[in-house]
TORPA-4810 file (N, C-alpha, C, O; in nm, 3 decimals):
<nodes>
NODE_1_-2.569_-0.262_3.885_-2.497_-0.301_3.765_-2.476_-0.178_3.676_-2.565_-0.093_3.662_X
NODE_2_-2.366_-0.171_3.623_-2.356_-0.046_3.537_-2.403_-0.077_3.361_-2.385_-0.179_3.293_X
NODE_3_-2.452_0.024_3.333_-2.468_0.011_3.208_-2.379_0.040_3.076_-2.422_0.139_3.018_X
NODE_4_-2.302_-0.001_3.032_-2.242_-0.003_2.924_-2.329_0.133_2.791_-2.433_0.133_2.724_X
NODE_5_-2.228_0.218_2.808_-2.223_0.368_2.711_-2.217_0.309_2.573_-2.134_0.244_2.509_X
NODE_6_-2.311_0.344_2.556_-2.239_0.376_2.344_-2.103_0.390_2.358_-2.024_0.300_2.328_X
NODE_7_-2.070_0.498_2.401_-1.969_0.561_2.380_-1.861_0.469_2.409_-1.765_0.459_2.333_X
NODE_8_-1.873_0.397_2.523_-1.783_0.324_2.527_-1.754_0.179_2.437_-1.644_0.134_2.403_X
NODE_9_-1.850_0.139_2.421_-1.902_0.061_2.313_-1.814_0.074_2.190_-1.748_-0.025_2.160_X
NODE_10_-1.803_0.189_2.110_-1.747_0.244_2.032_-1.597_0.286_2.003_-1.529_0.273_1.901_X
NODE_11_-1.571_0.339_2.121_-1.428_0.326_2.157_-1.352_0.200_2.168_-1.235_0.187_2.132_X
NODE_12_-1.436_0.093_2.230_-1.328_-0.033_2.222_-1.367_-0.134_2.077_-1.291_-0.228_2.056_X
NODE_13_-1.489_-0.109_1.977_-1.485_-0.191_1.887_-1.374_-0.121_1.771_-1.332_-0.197_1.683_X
NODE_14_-1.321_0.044_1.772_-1.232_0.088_1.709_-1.122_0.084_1.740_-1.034_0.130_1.668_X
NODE_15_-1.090_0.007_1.895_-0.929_-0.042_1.937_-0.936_-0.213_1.945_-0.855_-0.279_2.010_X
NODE_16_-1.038_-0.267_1.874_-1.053_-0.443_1.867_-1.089_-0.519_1.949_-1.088_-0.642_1.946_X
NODE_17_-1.143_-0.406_2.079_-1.208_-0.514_2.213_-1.344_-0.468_2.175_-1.386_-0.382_2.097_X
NODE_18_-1.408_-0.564_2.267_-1.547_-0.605_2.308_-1.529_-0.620_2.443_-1.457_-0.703_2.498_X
NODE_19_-1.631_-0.492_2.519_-1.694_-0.476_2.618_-1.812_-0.585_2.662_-1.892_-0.629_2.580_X
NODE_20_-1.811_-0.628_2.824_-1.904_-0.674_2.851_-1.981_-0.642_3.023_-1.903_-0.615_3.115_X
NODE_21_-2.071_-0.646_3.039_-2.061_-0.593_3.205_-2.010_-0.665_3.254_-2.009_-0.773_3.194_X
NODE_22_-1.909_-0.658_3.432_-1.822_-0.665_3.467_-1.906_-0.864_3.557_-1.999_-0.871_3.637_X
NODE_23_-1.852_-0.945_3.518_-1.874_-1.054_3.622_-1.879_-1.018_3.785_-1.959_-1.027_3.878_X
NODE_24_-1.719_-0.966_3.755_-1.673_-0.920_3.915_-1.731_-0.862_3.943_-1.816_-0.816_3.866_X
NODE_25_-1.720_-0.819_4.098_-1.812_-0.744_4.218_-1.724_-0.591_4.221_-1.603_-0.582_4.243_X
NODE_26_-1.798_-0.501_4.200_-1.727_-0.348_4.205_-1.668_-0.265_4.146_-1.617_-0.156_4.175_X
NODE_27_-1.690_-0.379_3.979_-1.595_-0.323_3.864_-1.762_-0.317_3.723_-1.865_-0.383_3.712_X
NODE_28_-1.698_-0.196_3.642_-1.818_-0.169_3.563_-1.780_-0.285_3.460_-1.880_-0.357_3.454_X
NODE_29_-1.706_-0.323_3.399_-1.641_-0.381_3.225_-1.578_-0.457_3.226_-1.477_-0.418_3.283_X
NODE_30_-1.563_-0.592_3.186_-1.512_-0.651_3.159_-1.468_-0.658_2.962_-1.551_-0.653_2.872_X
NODE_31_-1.318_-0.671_2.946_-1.270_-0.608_2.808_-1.234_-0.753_2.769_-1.197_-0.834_2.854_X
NODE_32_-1.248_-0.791_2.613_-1.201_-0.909_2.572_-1.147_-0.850_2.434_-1.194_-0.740_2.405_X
NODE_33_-1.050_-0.911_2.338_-0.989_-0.925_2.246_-1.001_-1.059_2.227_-0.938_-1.148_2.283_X
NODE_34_-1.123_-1.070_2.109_-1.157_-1.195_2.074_-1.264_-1.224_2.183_-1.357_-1.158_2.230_X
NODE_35_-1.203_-1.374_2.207_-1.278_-1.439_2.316_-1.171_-1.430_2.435_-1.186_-1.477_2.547_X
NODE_36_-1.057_-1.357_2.387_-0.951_-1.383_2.532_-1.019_-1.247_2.629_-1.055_-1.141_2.579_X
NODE_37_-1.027_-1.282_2.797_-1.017_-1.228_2.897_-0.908_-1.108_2.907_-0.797_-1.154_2.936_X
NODE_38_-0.908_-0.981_2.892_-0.785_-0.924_2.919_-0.792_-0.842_3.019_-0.689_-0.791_3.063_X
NODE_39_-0.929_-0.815_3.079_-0.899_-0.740_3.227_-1.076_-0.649_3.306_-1.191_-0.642_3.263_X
NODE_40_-1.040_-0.620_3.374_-1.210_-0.560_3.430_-1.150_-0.435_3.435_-1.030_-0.413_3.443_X
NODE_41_-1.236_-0.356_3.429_-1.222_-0.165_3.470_-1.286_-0.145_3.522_-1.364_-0.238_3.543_X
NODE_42_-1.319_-0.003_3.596_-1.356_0.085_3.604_-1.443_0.043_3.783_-1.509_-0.060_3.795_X
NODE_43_-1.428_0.116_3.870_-1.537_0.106_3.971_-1.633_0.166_4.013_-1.637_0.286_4.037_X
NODE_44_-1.774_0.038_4.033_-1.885_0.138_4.025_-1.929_0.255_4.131_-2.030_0.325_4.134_X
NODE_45_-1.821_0.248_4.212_-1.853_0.364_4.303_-1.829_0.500_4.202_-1.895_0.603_4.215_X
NODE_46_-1.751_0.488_4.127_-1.695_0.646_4.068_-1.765_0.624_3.935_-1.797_0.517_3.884_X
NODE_47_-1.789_0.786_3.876_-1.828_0.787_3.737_-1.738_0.799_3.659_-1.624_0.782_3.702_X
NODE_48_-1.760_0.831_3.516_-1.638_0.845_3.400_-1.711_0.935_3.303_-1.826_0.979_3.303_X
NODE_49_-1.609_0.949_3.219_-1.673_1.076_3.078_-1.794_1.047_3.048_-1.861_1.150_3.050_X
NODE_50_-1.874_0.924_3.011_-1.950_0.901_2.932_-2.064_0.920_3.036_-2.152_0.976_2.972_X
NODE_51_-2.114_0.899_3.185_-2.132_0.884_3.278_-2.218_1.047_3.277_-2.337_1.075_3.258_X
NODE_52_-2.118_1.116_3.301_-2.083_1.238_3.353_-2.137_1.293_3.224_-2.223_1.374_3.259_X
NODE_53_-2.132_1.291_3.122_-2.155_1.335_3.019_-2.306_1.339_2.976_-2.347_1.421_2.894_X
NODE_54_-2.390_1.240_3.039_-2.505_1.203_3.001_-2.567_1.326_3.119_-2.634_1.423_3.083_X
NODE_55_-2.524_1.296_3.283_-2.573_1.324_3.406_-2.576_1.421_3.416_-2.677_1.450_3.481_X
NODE_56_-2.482_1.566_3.369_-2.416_1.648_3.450_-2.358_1.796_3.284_-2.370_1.919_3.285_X
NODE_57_-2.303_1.709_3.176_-2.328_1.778_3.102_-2.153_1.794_3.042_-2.064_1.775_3.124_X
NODE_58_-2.120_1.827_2.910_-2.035_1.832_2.845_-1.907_1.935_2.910_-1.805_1.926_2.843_X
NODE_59_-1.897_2.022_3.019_-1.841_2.149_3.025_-1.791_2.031_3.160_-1.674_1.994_3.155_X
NODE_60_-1.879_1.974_3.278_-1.843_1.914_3.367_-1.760_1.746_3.373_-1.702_1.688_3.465_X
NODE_61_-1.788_1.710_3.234_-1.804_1.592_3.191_-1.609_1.611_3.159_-1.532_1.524_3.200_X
NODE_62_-1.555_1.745_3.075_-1.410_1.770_3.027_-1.333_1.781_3.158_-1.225_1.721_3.166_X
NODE_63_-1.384_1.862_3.275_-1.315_1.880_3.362_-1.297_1.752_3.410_-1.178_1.722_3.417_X
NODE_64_-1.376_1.665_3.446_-1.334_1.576_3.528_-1.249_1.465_3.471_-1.195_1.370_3.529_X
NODE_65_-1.250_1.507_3.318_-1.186_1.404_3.255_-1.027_1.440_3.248_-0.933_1.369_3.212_X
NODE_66_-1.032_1.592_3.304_-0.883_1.650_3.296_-0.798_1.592_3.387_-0.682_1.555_3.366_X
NODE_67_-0.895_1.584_3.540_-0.875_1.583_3.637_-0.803_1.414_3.659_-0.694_1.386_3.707_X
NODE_68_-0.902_1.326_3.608_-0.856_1.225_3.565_-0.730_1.175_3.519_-0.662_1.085_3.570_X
NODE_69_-0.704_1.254_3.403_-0.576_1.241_3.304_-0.450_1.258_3.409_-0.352_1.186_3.427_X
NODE_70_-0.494_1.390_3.474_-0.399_1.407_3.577_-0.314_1.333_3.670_-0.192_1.325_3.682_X
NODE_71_-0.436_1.269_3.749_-0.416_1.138_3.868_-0.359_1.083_3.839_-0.250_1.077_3.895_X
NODE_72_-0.391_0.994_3.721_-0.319_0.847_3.651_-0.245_0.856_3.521_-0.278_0.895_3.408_X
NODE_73_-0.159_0.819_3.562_0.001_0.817_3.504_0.092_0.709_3.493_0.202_0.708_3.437_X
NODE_74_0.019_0.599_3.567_0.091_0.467_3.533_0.088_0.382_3.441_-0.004_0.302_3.457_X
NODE_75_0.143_0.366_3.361_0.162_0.291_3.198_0.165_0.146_3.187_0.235_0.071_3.119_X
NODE_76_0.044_0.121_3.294_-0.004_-0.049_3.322_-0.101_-0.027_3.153_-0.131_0.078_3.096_X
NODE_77_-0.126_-0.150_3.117_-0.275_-0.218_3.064_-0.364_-0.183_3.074_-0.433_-0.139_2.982_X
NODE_78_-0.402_-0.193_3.220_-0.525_-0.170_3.261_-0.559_-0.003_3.245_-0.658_0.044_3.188_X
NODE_79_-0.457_0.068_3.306_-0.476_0.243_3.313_-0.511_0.258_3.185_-0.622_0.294_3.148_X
NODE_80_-0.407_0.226_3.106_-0.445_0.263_2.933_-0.547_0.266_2.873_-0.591_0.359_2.805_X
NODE_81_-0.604_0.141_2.900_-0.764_0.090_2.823_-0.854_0.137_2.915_-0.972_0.131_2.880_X
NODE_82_-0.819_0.202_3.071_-0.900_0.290_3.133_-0.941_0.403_3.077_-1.059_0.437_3.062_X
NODE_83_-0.836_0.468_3.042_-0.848_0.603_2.980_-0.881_0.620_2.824_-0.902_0.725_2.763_X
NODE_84_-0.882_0.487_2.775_-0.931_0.494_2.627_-1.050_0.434_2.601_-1.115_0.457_2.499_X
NODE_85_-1.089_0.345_2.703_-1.219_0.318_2.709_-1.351_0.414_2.788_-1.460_0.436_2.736_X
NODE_86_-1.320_0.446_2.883_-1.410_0.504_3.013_-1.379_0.680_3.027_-1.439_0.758_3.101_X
NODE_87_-1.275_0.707_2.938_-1.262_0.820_2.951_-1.197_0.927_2.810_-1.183_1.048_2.825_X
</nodes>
């Protein structure tokens, strides 16, 4: 089970969601606005900023978040609140 970051914590109560761990099988988060369902993130095979940040350290934690930014580029929902939540 993944553990839910401050950090991330923080990031979605200043964009109006509430984080919760993921019901589903393979996903870290489940995101709500309100009490509405709006989607799961993140998979627990891979890490993220906050992750990486704790494990590995602030210098390794930017790169991979570059690297990240890079990959994903699709202007779904889900990518968005990926990258504003988890990264």
């Amino acid at each position: 089970m993944y553990d839910i970051t401050d950090y991330t914590r923080e990031r979605a109560r200043k964009l109006g969601y509430t984080v919760k761990a993921s019901v589903h099988r393979g996903r870290k988060i489940d995101v709500f606005k309100g009490d509405k369902y709006i989607t799961s993130l993140g998979d627990t095979r891979y890490g993220d900023y906050p992750t990486f940040l704790e494990s590995k350290g602030r210098p390794y934690a930017e790169e991979r978040r570059r690297l990240y930014h890079l990959r994903h580029t699709h202007p779904t929902l889900r990518e968005k609140l990926g990258k504003l939540l988890l990264w």
